[in-house]
C-alpha positions, 0 to 999 in steps of 0.5 A: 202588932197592927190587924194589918201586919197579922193579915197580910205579912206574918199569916203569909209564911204558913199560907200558899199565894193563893190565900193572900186575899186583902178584905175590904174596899180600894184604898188610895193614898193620903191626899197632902196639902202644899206644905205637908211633909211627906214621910219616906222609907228608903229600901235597899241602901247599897247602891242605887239605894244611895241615889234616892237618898241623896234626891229624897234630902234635895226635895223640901219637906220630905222627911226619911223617917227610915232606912232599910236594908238586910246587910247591918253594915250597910245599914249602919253606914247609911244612917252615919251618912244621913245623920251628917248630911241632914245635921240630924234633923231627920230621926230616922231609923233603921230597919231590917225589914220593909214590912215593919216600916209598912205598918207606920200608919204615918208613913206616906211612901217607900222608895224601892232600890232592892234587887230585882226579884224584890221590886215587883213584891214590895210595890204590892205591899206598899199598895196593900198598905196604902202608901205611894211607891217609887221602884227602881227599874225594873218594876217586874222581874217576870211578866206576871209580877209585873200584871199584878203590881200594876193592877194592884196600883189600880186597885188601892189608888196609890202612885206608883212611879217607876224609876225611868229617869227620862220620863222626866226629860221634857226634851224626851218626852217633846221628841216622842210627841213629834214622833207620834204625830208623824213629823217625821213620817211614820215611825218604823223602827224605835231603836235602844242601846244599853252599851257599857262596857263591863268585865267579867264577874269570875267564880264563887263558891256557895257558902254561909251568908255573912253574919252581917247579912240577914240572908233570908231577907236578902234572898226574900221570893226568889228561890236561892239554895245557897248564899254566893258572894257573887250575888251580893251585892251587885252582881245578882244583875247577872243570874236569872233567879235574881235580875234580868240581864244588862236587857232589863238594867241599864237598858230598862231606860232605853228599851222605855223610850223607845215603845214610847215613841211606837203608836200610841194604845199599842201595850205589848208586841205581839212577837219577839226573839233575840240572839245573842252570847255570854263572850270571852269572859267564862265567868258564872254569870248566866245572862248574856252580855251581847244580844239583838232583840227585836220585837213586833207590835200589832201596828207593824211597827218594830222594836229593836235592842242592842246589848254590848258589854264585851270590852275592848280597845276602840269600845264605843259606848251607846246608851241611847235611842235612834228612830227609822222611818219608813220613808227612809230617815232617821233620828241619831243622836239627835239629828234629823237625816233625810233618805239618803243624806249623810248630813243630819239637821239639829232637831229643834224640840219644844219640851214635852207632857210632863209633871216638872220636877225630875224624876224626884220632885214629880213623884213627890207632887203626885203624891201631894195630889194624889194623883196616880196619873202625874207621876212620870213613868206610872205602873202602867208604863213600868209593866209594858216597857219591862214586858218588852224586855222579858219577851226577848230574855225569854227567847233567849233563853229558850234558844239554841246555839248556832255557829257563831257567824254573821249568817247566825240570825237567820232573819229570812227577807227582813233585811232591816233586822239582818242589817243591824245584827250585822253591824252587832256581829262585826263589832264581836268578830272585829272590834273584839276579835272573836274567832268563828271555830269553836264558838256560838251564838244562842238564837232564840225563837220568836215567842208569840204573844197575845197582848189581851191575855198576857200569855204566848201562843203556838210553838214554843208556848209551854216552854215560854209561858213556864217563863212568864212567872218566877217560883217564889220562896215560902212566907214572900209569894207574890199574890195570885191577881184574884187575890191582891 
């Protein structure tokens, strides 16, 4: 067994995060020639684990050397597929855990499509262990995950790349540029959408985790008493111990775009707050499925955010982003409209900043440079981004209920806001048919937040600042920042 594994992994189980101390100076990691193969373990196989297998196979001299996956019958399935869609050429294996791949000296990067609560900790570990990392969104399941995997990126040199597809759109990243260089006034409000339409997830009991789940790694740093079928393997999106809602899912990629267009060197707001429910499908799941966040960045400028998961007939499906400006217009749907003006103008955008490629061929040239900075969407973008979201979770979840009306938001003279939970609030009360007597929404209090120090002021900042990181499971802490 490798010195690296001895330190790092197996001494971690009877150690407190506090002793997770990595000797010796940066690490970064290996620099390719044009024509060297890069080797990549993919992590996490049952569903967006699937995707990245499928973008690793189209990308030239990339070879998967493994899978790894806690669910045997998952693993299993994985590697039939692969060995028929690859004609064998690959020797891959199959894995358990991902901390075995790590010590392959000869592996180059691991390829993140876990659960949420796992993301943060496995991208410090493939740092540590010198290999680049492409996580899936989000980076972080809490704010302080999130701080240290960015500085651990920092630190041994690695890229990091998030998987935030659209970093990757030069139509995107060309939009944002004109943005910010005010062709259109100044931005007033960056706008995101994650409406999809979802059902309910019903009730299961706790029990005995399959016998082929290796539920320990499955469970890994988040502190779980039981197994629950409702947690493997997809709706742990769900409950807060294990995801962030449909907030920090689908809408990790909007809620990205949009503080993409805000000023840039604005990091993280400087207040948020949201408001919102779990409706109509009294099911166990505890993150709402509806929601209006808002948040403000130190420049004035706003970030709102819209979550609509409640079917109905005549649903309209939004994921996608919108711009308002201060002098009145606005972008939608990629159409310009004056103040004033019902008609929009086609946009004509020259393609923006950004490594070609897509999302997989990107990540792969940046780590052939080795060039942390060529990746599209790096740490730096994952941690502020899924910040953004975790302020507005976290004030909803420090919320109270209020009756549920369209007066619910309370939002005093900020018409703006009050203006698009109205448009929220009459498609509940109309498209859906809620009725006001006996229900309520959660409106939760705008947290302040200091952007240096990562950490909330004033009121509610005990209650908020408990938020910030997760309790982790013995033998999976995520290290201290001093210690990474």
């Amino acid at each position: 067994m490798s010195s690296f594994t001895r330190r790092r992994f197996i001494q971690s189980a009877s150690l407190t995060s506090a002793s997770f101390f990595i000797a010796g100076t940066q690490v970064s990691g290996k620099v390719f020639g044009a024509n060297d193969r890069l080797r990549i373990a993919v992590v996490g196989l049952n569903g967006r684990g699937k995707s990245h297998i499928s973008g690793w196979l189209e990308q030239p001299n990339v070879e998967i050397v493994y899978l790894v996956d806690p669910d045997k019958n998952v693993l299993a399935a994985r590697l039939k597929d692969l060995r028929e869609r690859s004609a064998g050429r690959f020797k891959t294996k199959g894995l358990s855990d991902v901390r075995k791949a790590l010590e392959d000296k000869t592996l180059d990067a691991i390829s993140i499509a876990t659960p949420n609560h796992w993301h943060s900790l496995m991208t410090i570990w493939g740092a540590q262990a010198g290999k680049h990392v492409y996580v899936e969104k989000p980076m972080s399941h809490d704010i302080e995950e999130g701080r240290i995997a960015m500085e651990a990126q920092k630190k041994y040199g690695v890229v990091v790349q998030h998987g935030t597809q659209r970093r990757s759109e030069p139509e995107i990243a060309g939009l944002t540029e004109m943005i910010q260089a005010g062709r259109f006034g100044r931005l007033k409000i960056s706008y995101g959408y994650a409406c999809k339409p979802r059902e309910g997830i019903g009730f299961q009991p706790n029990s005995d985790a399959p016998s082929n789940l290796d539920w320990n790694l499955w469970r890994g740093p988040a502190v779980l008493d039981s197994y629950n079928a409702n947690l493997a393997h997809y709706n742990w999106h769900w409950f807060w111990k294990t995801g962030n809602g449909e907030l920090n899912n689908q809408g990790t990629h909007q809620l990205d775009v949009a503080r993409w267009a805000i000023d840039e060197g604005m990091t993280h707001p400087i207040r948020a707050r949201a408001i919102g429910g779990r409706f109509k499908w009294n099911d166990q799941g505890e993150t709402p499925n509806t929601m209006f966040g808002l948040a403000e960045y130190p420049n004035g400028q706003y970030v709102y955010f819209n979550v609509r998961n409640v079917n109905y007939e005549g649903y309209q499906r939004q994921v996608e982003n919108e711009y308002y400006f201060e002098d009145g217009g606005k972008i939608v749907r990629g159409e310009y409209f004056a103040k004033g003006s019902k008609t929009g103008e086609k946009i004509e955008i020259e393609p923006g900043n950004v490594t070609p490629g897509g999302n997989w061929g990107s990540f792969v040239a940046a780590c052939r440079a080795g060039d942390p900075e060529m990746a599209n969407g790096n740490a730096a973008d994952a941690h502020y981004g899924c910040v953004l979201g975790h302020l507005m979770n976290n004030s909803y979840r420090l919320g109270k209920r209020v009756p549920f009306n369209a007066k619910a938001g309370r939002f005093g003279d900020d018409a703006d806001a009050a203006e698009h939970f109205g448009r929220l609030h009459d498609v509940m009360a109309d498209g859906v048919g809620l009725a006001e007597n006996g229900r309520s929404y959660t409106v939760g209090p705008w947290l302040s937040f200091d952007p240096e120090t990562e950490r909330h002021e004033g009121n509610y900042s005990k209650k908020a600042n408990a938020l910030m990181k997760d309790q982790n499971t013995r033998g999976f802490e995520v290290p201290k920042l001093a210690y990474v």
